[in-house]
KEKE-3310 file (N, C-alpha, C; in steps of 0.2 Angstrom, whole numbers, plus 5000, padded with zeros to 4 digits):
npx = (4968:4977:4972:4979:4981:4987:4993:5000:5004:5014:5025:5029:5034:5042:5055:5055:5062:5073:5074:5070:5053:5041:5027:5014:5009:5022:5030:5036:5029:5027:5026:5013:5002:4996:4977:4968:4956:4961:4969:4961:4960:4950:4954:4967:4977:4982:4987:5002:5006:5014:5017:5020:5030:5031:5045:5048:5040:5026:5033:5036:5042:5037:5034:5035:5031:5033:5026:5037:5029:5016:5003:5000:5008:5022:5036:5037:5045:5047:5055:5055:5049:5036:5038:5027:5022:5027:5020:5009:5011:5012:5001:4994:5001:4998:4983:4984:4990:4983:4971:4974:4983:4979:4966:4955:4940:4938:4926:4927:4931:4945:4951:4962:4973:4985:4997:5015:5029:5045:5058:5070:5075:5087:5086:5074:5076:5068:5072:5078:5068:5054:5051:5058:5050:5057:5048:5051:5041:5035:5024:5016:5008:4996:4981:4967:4951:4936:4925:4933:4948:4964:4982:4999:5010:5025:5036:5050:5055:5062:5070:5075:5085:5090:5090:5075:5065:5055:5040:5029:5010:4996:4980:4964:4951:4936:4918:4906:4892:4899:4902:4895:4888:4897:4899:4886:4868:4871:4885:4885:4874:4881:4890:4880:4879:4890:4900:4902:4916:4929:4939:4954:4969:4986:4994:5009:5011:5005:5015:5011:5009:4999:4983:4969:4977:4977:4972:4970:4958:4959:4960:4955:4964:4984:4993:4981:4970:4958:4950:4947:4948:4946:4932:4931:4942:4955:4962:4965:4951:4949:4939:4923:4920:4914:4917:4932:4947:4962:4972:4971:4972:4983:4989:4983:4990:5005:5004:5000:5011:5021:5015:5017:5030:5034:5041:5054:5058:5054:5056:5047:5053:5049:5034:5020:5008:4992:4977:4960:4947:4932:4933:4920:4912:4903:4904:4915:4933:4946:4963:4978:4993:5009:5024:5038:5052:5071:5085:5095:5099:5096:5084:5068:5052:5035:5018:5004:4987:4970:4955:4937:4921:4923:4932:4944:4953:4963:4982:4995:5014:5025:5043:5056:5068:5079:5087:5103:5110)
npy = (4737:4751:4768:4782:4798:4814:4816:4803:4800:4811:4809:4797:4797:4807:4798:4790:4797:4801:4813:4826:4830:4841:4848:4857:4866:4870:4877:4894:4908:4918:4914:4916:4928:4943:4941:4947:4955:4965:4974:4979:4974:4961:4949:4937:4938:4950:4956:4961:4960:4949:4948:4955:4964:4974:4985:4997:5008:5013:5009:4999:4982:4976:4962:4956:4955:4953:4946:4938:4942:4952:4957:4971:4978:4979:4983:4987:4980:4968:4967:4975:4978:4989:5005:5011:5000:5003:5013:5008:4998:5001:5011:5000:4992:5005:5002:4990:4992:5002:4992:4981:4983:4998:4997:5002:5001:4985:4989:5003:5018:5023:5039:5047:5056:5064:5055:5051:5045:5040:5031:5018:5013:5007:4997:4990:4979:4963:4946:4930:4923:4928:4943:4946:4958:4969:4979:4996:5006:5018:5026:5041:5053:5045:5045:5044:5054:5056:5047:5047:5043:5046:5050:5049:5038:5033:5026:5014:5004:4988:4981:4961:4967:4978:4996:5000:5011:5023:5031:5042:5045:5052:5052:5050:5041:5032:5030:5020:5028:5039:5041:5039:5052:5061:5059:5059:5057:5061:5056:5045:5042:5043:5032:5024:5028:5027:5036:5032:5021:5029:5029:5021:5034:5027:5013:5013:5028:5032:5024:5009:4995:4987:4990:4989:4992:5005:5023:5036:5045:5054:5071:5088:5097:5099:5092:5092:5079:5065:5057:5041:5025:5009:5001:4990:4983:4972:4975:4990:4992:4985:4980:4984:5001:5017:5028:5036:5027:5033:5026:5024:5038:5042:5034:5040:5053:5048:5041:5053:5063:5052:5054:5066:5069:5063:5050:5053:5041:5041:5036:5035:5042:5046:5052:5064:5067:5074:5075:5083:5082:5070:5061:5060:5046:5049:5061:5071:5069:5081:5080:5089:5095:5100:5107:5106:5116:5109:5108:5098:5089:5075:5073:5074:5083:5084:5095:5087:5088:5086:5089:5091:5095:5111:5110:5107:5090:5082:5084:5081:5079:5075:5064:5059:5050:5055:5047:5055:5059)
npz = (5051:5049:5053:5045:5051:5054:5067:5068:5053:5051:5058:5057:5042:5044:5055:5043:5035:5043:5050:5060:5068:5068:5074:5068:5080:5084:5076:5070:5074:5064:5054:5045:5040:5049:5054:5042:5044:5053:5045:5035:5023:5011:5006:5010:5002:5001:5012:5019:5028:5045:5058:5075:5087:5102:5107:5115:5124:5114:5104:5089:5083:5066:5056:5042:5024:5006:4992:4979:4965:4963:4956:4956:4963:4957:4948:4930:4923:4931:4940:4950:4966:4968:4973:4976:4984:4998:5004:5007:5012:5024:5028:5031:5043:5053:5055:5061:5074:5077:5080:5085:5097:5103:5106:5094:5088:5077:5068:5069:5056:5046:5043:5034:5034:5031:5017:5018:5009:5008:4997:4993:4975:4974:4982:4982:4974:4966:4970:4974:4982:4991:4997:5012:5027:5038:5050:5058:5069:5075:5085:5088:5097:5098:5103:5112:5111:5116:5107:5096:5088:5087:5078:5075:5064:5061:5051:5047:5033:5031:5018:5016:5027:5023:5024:5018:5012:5021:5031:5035:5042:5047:5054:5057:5069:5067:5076:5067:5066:5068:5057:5047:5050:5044:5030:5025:5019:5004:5002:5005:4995:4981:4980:4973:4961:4950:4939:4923:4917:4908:4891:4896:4898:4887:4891:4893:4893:4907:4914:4917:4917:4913:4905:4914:4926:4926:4931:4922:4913:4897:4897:4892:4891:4889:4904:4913:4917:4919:4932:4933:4936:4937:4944:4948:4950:4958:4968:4970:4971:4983:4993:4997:4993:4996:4991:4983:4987:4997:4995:4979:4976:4977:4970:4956:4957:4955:4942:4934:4936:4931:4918:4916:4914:4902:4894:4901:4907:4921:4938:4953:4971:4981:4987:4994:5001:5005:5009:5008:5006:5003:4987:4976:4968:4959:4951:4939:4944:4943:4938:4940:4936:4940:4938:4948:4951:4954:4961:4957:4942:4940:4949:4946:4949:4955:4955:4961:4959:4966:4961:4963:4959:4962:4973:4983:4982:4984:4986:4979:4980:4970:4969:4958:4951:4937:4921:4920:4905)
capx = (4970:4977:4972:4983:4983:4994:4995:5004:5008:5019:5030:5032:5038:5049:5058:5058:5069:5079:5073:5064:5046:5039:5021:5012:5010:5029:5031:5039:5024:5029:5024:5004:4997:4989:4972:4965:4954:4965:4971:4953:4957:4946:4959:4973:4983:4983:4990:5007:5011:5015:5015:5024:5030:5032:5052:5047:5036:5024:5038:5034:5043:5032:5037:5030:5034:5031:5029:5039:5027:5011:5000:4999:5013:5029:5039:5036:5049:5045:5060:5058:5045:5033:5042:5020:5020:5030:5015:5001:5011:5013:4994:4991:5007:4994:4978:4985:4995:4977:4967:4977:4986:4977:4958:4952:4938:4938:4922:4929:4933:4950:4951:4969:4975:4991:5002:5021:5036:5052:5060:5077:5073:5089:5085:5068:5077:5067:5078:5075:5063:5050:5057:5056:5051:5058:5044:5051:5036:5034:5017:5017:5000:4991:4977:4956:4947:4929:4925:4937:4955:4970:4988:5003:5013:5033:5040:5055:5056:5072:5068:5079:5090:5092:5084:5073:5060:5051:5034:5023:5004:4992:4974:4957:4945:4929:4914:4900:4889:4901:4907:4887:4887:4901:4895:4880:4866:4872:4890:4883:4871:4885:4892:4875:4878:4897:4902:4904:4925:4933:4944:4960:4977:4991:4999:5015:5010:5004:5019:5008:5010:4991:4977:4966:4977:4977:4967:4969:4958:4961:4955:4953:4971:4990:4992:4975:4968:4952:4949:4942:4950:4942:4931:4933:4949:4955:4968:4965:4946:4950:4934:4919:4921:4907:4922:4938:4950:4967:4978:4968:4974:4990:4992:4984:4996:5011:5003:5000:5017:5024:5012:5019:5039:5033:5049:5061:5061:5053:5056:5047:5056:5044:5027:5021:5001:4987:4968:4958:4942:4932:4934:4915:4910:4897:4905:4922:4938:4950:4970:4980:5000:5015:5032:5042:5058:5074:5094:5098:5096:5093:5078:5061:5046:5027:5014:4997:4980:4964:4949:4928:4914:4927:4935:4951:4950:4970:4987:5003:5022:5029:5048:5058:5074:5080:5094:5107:5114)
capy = (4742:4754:4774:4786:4804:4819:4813:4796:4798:4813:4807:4789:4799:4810:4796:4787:4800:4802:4819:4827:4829:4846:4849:4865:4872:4873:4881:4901:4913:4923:4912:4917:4935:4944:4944:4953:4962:4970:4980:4983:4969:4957:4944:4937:4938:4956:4957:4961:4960:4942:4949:4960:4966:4979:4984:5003:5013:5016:5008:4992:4980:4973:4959:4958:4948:4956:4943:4941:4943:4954:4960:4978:4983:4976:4987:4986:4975:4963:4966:4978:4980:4997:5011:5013:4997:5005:5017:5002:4994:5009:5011:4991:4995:5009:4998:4984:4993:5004:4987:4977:4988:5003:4997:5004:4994:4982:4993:5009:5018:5026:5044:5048:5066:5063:5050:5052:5041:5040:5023:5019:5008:5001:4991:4987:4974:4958:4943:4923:4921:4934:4949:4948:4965:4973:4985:4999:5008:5022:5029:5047:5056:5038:5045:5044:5058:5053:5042:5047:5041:5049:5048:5050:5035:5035:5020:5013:4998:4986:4973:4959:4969:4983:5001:5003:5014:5027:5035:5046:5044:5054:5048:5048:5032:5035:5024:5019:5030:5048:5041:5040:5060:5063:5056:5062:5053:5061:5054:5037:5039:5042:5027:5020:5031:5030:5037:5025:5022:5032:5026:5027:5035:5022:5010:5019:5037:5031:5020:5003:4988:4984:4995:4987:4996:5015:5024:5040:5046:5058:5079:5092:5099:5096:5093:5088:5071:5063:5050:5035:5019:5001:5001:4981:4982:4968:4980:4996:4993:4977:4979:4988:5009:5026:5034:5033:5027:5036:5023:5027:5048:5043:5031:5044:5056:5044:5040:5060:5062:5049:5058:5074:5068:5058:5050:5052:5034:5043:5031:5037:5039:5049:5055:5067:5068:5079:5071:5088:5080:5063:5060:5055:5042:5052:5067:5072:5073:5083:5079:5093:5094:5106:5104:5110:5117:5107:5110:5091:5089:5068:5074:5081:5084:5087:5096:5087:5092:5084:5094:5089:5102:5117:5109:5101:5084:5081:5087:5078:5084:5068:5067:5055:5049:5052:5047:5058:5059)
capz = (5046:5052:5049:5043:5054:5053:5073:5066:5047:5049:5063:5054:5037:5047:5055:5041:5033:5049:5051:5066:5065:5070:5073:5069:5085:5086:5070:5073:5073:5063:5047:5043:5036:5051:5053:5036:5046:5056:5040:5031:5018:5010:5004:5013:4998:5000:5018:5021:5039:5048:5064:5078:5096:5108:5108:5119:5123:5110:5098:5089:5076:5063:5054:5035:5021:4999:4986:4972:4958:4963:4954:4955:4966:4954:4941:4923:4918:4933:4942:4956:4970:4966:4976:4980:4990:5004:5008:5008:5019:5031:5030:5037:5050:5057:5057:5064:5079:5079:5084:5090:5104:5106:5107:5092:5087:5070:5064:5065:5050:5048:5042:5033:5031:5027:5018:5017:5011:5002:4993:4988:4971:4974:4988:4981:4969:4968:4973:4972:4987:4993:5001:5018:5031:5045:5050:5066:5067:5081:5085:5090:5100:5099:5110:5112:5112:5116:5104:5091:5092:5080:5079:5068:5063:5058:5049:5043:5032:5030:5015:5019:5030:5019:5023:5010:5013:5027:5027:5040:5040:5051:5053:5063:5069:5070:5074:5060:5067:5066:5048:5041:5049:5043:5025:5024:5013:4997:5002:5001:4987:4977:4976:4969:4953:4949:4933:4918:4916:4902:4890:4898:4895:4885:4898:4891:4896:4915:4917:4918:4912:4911:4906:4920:4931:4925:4935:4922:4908:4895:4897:4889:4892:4893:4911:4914:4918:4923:4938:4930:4937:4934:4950:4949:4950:4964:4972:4971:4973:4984:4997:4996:4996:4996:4990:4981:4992:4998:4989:4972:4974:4980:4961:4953:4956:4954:4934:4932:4937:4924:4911:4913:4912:4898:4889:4905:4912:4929:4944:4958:4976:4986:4987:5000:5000:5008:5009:5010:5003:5000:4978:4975:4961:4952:4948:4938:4948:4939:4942:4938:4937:4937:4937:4954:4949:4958:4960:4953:4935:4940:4951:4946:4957:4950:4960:4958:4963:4963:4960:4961:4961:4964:4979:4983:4987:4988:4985:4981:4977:4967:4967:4959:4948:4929:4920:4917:4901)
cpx = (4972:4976:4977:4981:4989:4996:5002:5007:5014:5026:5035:5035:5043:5056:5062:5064:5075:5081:5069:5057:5044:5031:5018:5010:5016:5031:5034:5032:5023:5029:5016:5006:4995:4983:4969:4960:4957:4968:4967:4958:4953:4950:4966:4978:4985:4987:4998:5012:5011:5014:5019:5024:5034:5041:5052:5039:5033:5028:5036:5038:5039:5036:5031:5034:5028:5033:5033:5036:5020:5008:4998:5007:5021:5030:5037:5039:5050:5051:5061:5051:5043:5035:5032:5018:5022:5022:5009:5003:5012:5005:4991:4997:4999:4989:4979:4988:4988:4973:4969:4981:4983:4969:4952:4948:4937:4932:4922:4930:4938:4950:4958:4967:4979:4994:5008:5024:5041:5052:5065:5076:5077:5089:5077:5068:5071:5071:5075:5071:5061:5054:5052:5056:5051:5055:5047:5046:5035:5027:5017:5008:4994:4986:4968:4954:4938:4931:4927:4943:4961:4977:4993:5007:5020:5034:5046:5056:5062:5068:5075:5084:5092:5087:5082:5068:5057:5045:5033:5016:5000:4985:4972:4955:4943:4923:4909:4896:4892:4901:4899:4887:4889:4901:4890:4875:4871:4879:4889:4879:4874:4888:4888:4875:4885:4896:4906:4913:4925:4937:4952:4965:4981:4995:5008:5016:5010:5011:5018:5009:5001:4985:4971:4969:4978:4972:4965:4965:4959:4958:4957:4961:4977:4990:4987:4974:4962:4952:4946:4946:4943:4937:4928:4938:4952:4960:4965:4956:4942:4943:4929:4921:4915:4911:4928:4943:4957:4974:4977:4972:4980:4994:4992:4987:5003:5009:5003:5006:5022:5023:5017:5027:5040:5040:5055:5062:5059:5052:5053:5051:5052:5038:5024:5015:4996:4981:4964:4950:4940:4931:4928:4917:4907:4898:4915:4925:4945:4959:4974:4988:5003:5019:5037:5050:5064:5082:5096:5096:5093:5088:5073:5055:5041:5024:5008:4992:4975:4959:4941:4925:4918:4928:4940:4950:4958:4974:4995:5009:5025:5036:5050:5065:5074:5085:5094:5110:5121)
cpy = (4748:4763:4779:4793:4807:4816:4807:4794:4802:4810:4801:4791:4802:4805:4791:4792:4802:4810:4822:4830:4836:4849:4856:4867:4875:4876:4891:4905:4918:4921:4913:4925:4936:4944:4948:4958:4968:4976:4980:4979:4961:4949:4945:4937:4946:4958:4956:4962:4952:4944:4956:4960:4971:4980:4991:5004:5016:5017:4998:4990:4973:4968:4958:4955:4954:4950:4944:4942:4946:4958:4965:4980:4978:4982:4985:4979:4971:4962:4970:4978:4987:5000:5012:5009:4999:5008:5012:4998:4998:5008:5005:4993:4999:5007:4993:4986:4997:4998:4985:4981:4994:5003:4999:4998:4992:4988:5000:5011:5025:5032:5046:5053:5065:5058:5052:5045:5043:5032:5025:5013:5005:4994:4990:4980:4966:4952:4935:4920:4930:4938:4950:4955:4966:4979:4990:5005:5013:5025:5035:5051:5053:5042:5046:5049:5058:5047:5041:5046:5043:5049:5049:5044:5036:5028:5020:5006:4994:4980:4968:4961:4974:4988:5003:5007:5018:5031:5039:5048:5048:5053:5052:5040:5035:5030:5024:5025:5038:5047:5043:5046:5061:5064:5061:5056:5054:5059:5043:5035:5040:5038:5023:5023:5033:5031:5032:5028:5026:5027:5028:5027:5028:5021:5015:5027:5035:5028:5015:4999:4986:4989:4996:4991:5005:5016:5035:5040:5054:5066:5082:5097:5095:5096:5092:5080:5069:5056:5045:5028:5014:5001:4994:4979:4977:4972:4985:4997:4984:4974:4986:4996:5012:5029:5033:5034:5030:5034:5025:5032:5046:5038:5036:5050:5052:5042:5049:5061:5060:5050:5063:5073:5063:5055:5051:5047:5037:5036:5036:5037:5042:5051:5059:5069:5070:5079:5076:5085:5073:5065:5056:5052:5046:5057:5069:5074:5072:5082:5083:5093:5100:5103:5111:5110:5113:5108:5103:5091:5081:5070:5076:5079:5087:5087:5091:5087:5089:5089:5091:5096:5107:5114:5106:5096:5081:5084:5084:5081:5075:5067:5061:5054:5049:5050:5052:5058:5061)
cpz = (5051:5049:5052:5047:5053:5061:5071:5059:5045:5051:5060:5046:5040:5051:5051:5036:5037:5050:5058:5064:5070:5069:5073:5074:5088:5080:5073:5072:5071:5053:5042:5042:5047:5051:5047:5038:5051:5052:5036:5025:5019:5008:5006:5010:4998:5005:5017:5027:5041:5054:5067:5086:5095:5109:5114:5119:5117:5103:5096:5083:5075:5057:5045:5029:5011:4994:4981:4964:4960:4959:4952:4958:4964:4950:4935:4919:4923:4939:4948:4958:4969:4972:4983:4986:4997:5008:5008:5015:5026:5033:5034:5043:5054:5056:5060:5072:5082:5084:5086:5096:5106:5105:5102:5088:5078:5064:5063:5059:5051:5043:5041:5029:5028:5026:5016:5015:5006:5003:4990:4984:4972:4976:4987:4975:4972:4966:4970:4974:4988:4999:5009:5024:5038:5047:5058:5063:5074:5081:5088:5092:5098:5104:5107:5114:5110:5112:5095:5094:5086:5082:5073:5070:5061:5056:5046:5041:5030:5025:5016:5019:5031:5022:5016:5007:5020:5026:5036:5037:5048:5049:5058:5062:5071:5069:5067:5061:5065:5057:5045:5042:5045:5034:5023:5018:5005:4997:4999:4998:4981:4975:4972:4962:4951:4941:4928:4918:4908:4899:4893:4895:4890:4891:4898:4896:4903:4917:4919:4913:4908:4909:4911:4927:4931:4927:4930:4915:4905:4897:4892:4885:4891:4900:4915:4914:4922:4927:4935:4929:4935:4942:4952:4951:4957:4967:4972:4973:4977:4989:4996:4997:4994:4992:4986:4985:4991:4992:4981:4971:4974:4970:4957:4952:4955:4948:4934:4932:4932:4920:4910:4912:4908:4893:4892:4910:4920:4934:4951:4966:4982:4984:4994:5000:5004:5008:5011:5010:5001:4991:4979:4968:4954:4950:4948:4943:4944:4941:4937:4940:4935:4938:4942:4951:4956:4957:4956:4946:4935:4944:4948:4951:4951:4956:4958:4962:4960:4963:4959:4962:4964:4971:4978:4986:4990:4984:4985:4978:4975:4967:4964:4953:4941:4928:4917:4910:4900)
residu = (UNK:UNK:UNK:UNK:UNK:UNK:UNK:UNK:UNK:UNK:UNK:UNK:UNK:UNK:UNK:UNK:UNK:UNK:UNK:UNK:UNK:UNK:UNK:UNK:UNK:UNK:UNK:UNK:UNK:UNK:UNK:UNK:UNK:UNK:UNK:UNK:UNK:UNK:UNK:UNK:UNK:UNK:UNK:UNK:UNK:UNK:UNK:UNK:UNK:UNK:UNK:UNK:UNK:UNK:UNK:UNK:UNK:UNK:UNK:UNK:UNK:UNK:UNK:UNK:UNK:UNK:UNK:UNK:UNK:UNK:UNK:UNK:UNK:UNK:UNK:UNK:UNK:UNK:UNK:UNK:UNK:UNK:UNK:UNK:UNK:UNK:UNK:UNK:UNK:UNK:UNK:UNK:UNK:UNK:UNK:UNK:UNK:UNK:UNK:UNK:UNK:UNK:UNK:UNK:UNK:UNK:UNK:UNK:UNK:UNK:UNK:UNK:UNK:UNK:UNK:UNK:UNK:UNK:UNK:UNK:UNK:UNK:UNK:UNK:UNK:UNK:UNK:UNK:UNK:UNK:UNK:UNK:UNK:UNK:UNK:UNK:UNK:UNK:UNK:UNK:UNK:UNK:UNK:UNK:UNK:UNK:UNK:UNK:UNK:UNK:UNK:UNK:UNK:UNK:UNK:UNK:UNK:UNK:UNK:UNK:UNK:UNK:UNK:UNK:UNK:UNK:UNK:UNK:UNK:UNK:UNK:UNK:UNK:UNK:UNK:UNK:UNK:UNK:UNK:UNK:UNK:UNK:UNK:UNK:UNK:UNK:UNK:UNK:UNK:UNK:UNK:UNK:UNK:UNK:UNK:UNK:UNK:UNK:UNK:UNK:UNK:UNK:UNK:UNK:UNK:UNK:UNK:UNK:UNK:UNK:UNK:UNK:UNK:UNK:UNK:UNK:UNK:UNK:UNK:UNK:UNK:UNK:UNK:UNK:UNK:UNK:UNK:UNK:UNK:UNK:UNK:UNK:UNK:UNK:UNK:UNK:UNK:UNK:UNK:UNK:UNK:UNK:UNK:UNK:UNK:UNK:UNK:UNK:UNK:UNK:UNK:UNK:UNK:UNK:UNK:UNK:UNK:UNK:UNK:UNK:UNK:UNK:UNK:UNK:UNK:UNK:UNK:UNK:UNK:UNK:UNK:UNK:UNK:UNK:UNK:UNK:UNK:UNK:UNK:UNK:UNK:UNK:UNK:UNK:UNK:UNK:UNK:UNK:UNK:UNK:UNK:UNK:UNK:UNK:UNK:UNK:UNK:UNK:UNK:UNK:UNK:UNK:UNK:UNK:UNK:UNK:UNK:UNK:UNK:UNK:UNK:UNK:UNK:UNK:UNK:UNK:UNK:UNK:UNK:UNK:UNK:UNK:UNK:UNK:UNK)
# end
């Protein structure tokens, strides 16, 4: 009898089709997920880097790959890439280029100040195979200072081929032991008492398809809105947090946003965001919105502002496209 091995059964299919037979450690390297720890996810479904190399000095192109039907970061009517996904993938670009190249160890915890991008929707169409990315990625004042280490990121993404997107993201890394300072107990005995969900907004009003993903309930006010995501959520609450995380504030104003220009088909194309404060669990944060005057009448721009126990916790400026009549 003879046994059957990937060693001896692929080989003897391959020739029987009269094809060449190609073993997985010659396969291109450039077909697997990074590591999911290297970008502070818990499922590989969620990763969207493949890999990368070194082209300059403190210049790297990263290879990365957008399914075509996920989960949270698609359009409404199923057909375009979320404009949002750009800045998620900027945030793995800068943890991955952290650890992997500049020493920063897997346990640190990353501290974002700022997130920036723009997105051209057109070039976020989705296609007949998953959209393949061209990440050029520059890293700007990469440096350690004791045993913190900070930096600002520049990206430019090509989805197959196409510019289709740029962001800048400035951070810290800091080890467990500054972050618990930095925390404080009542930082992480807030997560033990998060505030029950609200009913939230209509998918409609936020610009979501599903109510599991609104992350806004109703206030008091027009222009008002309260923080109260599904804190199950497999995305947006995809691994454990103390805090609600960056991506959260940065949807929350991108739904506030679509609230207040209720009724004009708003496409976001930028967002331009300011992380003053951590957004605890256990106490209201208020999301608060204006409307930035602009010269284009296809443009609008909304200020939004989070707010907890009289502080700021962030700051976004939303811009993004109407039609014209």
């Amino acid at each position: 009898m003879t046994l059957f091995t990937s060693e001896n059964y692929a080989p003897a299919l391959a020739q029987e089709a009269g094809e060449p037979w190609t073993s997985p450690a010659e396969l291109p390297q450039l077909t697997s997920t990074v590591p999911r720890e290297y970008v502070h996810r818990s499922s590989v479904a969620e990763v969207f880097l493949t890999g990368y190399k070194r082209i300059d000095d403190n210049v790297f192109l990263i290879g990365g790959q957008w399914p075509r039907a996920h989960t949270f970061f698609t359009s409404v009517d199923g057909r375009s890439h979320d404009p949002v996904q750009a800045a998620e993938t900027l945030r793995q670009a800068g943890l991955l280029l952290c650890h992997s190249e500049y020493g920063v160890p897997l346990k640190h915890k990353m501290l974002l100040w700022t997130l920036d991008f723009t997105a051209d929707p057109s070039q976020l169409r989705i296609g007949t195979s998953p959209t393949e990315l061209e990440i050029l990625a520059t890293c700007r004042d990469f440096v350690w200072k004791g045993s913190k280490f900070s930096g600002v990121l520049e990206v430019t993404i090509r989805c197959d081929g196409r510019d289709a997107a740029s962001g800048t993201a400035t951070f810290s890394c800091v080890s467990s032991a500054v972050y618990r300072r930095l925390r404080g107990e009542a930082g992480f005995e807030s997560a033990l008492r998060p505030l029950p969900r609200q009913t939230p907004v209509p998918t409609a009003e936020a610009g979501r398809l599903l109510a599991a993903d609104v992350v806004l309930a109703p206030a008091d006010r027009p222009g008002r809105w309260l923080l109260s995501p599904d804190l199950g959520h497999p995305i947006l609450f995809e691994h454990a947090n103390d805090h609600h995380p960056g991506m959260v504030l940065v949807e929350a104003a991108r739904q506030a946003a679509y609230a207040t220009l209720a009724g004009a088909a708003f496409t976001p194309t930028g967002i331009e965001t300011a992380f003053r404060s951590y957004a605890e669990f256990d106490a209201p944060c208020w999301i608060d919105t204006e409307l930035v005057p602009t010269d284009d009448p296809a443009v609008r721009r909304v200020r939004v502002t989070g707010h907890q126990d009289g502080r700021t916790v962030f700051e976004s400026t939303v811009t993004g496209a109407v039609p014209v009549l």
